[in-house]
N, C-alpha and C positions, 0 to 999 in steps of 0.2 A: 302174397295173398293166398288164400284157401280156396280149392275149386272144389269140386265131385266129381272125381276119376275114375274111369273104368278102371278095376282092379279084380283079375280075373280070381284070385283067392280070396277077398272080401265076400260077408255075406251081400249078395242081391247082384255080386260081379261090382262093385262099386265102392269108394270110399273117399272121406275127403280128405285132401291132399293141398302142400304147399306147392304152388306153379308161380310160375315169372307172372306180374302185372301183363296185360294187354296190353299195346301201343297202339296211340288211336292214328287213323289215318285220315286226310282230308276228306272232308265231306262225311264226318262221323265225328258221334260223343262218345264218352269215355262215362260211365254211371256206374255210382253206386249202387248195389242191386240191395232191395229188402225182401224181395221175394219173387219167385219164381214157378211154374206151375208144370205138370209132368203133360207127356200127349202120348198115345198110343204107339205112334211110328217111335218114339225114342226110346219106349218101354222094348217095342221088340228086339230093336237092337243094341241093345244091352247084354245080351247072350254070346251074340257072335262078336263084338266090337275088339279092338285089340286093347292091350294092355295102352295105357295113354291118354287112349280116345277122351274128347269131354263133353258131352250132350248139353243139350238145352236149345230150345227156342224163344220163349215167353219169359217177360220180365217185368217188373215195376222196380222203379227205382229214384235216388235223385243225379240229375248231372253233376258229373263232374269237371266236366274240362268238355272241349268241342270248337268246334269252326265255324259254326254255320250261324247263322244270325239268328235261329231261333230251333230249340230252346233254347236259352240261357244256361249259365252255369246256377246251380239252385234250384233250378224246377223240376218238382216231380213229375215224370213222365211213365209211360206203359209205352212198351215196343214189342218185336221181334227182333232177335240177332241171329246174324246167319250160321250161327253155332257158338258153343259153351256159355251158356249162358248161366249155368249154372253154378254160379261163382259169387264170391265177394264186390266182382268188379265184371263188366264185359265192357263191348265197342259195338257200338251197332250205326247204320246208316242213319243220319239227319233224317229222310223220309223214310225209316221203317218205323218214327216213335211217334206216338201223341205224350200232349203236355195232359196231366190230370187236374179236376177242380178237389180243394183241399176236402170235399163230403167227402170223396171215396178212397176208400183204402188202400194200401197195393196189396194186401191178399186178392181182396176181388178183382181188383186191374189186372193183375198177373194172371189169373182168370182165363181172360179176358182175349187175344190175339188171336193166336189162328182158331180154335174153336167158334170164334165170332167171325173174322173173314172166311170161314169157309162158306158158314150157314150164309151169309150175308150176299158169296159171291155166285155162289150154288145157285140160290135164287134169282138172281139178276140174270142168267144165262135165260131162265124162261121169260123176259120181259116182264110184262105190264101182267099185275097179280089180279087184279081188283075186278071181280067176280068171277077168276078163276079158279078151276077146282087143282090142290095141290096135296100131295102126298109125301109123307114124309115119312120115312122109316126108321129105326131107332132109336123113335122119337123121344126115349127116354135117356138117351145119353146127355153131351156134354153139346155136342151140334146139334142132336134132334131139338132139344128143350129151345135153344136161341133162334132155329129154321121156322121152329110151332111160333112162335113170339114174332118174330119179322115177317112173316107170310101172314099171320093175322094182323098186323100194322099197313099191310099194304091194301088191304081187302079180299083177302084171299080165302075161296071155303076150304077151311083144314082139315085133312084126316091123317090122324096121326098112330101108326103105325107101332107096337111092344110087343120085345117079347113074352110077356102073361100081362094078364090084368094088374096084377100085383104092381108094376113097374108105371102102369098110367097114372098113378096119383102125381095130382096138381095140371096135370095137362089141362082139362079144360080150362081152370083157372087163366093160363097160359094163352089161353085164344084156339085150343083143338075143338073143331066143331061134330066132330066123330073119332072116336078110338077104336082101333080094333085087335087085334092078337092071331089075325090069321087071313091069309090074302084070298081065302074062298071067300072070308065075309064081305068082304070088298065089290061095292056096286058100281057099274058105269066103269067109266076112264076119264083120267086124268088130263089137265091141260101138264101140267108138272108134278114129276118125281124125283125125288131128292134120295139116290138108292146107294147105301152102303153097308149091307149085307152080305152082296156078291151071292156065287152057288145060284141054290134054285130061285132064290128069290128075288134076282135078277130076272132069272127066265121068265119066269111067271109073271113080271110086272113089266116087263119089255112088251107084254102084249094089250098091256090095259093102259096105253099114252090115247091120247086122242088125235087124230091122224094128223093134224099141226102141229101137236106136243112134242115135248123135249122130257126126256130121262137122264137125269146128271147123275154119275155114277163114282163117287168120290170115296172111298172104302171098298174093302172085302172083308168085314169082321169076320163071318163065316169060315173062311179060309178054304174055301169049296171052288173047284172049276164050275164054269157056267157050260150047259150045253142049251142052246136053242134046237128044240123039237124041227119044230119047221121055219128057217125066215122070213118066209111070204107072211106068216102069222103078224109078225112084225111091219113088214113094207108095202105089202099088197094094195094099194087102193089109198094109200096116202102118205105122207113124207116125215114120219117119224123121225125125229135127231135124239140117237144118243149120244151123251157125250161126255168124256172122261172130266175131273178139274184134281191140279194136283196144284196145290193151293200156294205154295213157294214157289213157282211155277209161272205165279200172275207177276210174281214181285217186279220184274225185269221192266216189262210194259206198262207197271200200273203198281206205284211203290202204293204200299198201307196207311200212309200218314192219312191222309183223306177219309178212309174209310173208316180208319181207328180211332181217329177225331170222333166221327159222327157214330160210332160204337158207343164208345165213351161218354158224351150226351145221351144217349139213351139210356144209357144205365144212371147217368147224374141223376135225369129228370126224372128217373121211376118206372120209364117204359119198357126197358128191357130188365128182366130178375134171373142175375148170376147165379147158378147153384156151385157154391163151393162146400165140397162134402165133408171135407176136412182141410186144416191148416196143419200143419207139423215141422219142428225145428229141424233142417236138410240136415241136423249128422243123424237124424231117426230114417234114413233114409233104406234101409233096407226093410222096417216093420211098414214102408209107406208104399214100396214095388210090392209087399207080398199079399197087402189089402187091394192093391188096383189087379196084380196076378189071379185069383180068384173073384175078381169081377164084383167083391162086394160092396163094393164103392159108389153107388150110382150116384156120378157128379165129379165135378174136378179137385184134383188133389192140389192144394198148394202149399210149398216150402218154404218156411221163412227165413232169410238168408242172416236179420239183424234185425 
């Protein structure tokens, strides 16, 4: 079969390449993949990876082969693999897939996984949303847009957080009940922050939780060290939790199938709106890293595998 191999002389470091089929193991299917979707963590390492390596997390596809009593062999499903997914073929855990209803496509499924468990799980660290005030930051990305959407699903007051005005269009739409472009404009504190930024803007926003609030801190876009001025700013006179989520991380304690189900229905029924920025055939895969590399993409890239 054909993967997408690091290949450090390729243009983008990448190319597709013939590899051995997967062998599946108990307690995992064996899928045909039709498409597959890029994430930031795999873009960056793409640079340093060694010759071989094969990236991917996100997929949609149909079973092929499997153990477990459901899904079936036939049904199309949306998962996470715990690597190379980006292939003709992967193996992923029985609980890391949902089954799809035949409305949705697997460009958008593929979509769809860890950008939706993050947003999803980010939020559930701060409990009960419903007329709490929550903050979201990059809200124009790929998680900010599903975090605006699911925190206004729960009842939540959103303020949603870009870098320029330029970048907020359709947020309100979305359920943002404030947008802003700069954390001076930012009134009060928050019950929940949803902060992947990192650098200053961590700093600055570690001081505006509400003294029972929580700050989930899942990104460093920035790429910036944080310094806190003073921590009392932070802890003094009430019980702030920050807290880190590294989203593959949950998998162990708490597999996706559940959560990706109920992802999945939201998107069926209309509640939740995928932005997929582009689709493109995975051997155009280096014109696809150089459009997410200069960040002109705002929205997920998905490749079509067939």
């Amino acid at each position: 079969m054909r993967a997408l191999v690091v290949t450090p002389a390729a243009p983008g470091h990448i190319a597709v390449r013939d590899v051995s089929s997967p062998l599946r193991q108990r307690d995992e299917v064996l899928v045909d993949v039709h498409a597959v979707s890029v994430n930031p963590a795999e873009l960056e390492r793409l640079d340093s990876a060694p010759d071989g390596w094969r990236p991917g997390w996100d997929f949609a596809g149909v079973v092929a082969d499997g153990s477990c009593d459901r899904p079936e062999v036939g049904t199309r499903i949306v998962g996470v693999a715990r690597e190379s997914s980006w292939a003709e073929r992967v193996v992923a855990p029985c609980t890391w897939v949902a089954e799809l209803p035949d409305s949705m496509s697997f460009a958008h499924a593929a979509a769809l996984p860890i950008v939706g468990l993050t947003a999803l799980r980010a939020l559930r660290i701060g409990g009960l949303l419903l007329g709490r005030r929550v903050l979201i930051t990059a809200a124009s990305g790929s998680v900010g847009r599903l975090a605006v959407q699911l925190a206004h699903l729960a009842g939540a007051d959103v303020t949603a957080m870009v870098r320029s005005k330029a970048r907020a269009l359709g947020l309100t739409e979305l359920g943002a009940d404030t947008i802003c472009a700069d954390s001076d404009d930012l009134c009060g504190r928050f019950d929940l922050i949803l902060e992947s930024i990192g650098g200053e803007s961590l700093a600055r926003l570690a001081t505006m939780v509400e003294p029972d609030g929580t700050l989930v801190m899942f990104a460093n876009l920035s790429k910036q060290p944080t310094t806190l001025q003073d921590i009392r700013d932070v802890y003094v006179g009430s019980s702030v939790r920050l807290q880190s989520l590294s989203i593959r991380r949950t998998f162990a304690a708490d597999p996706p199938t559940r959560d990706l189900s109920y992802l999945v229905k939201l998107v069926a029924d209309g509640h939740l709106n995928l932005h997929v920025a582009r689709e493109m055939p995975w051997e155009n895969i280096p014109t696809a890293l150089a459009h997410l590399g200069d960040r002109a993409m705002p929205g997920k890239l998905v490749l079509s595998v067939r």
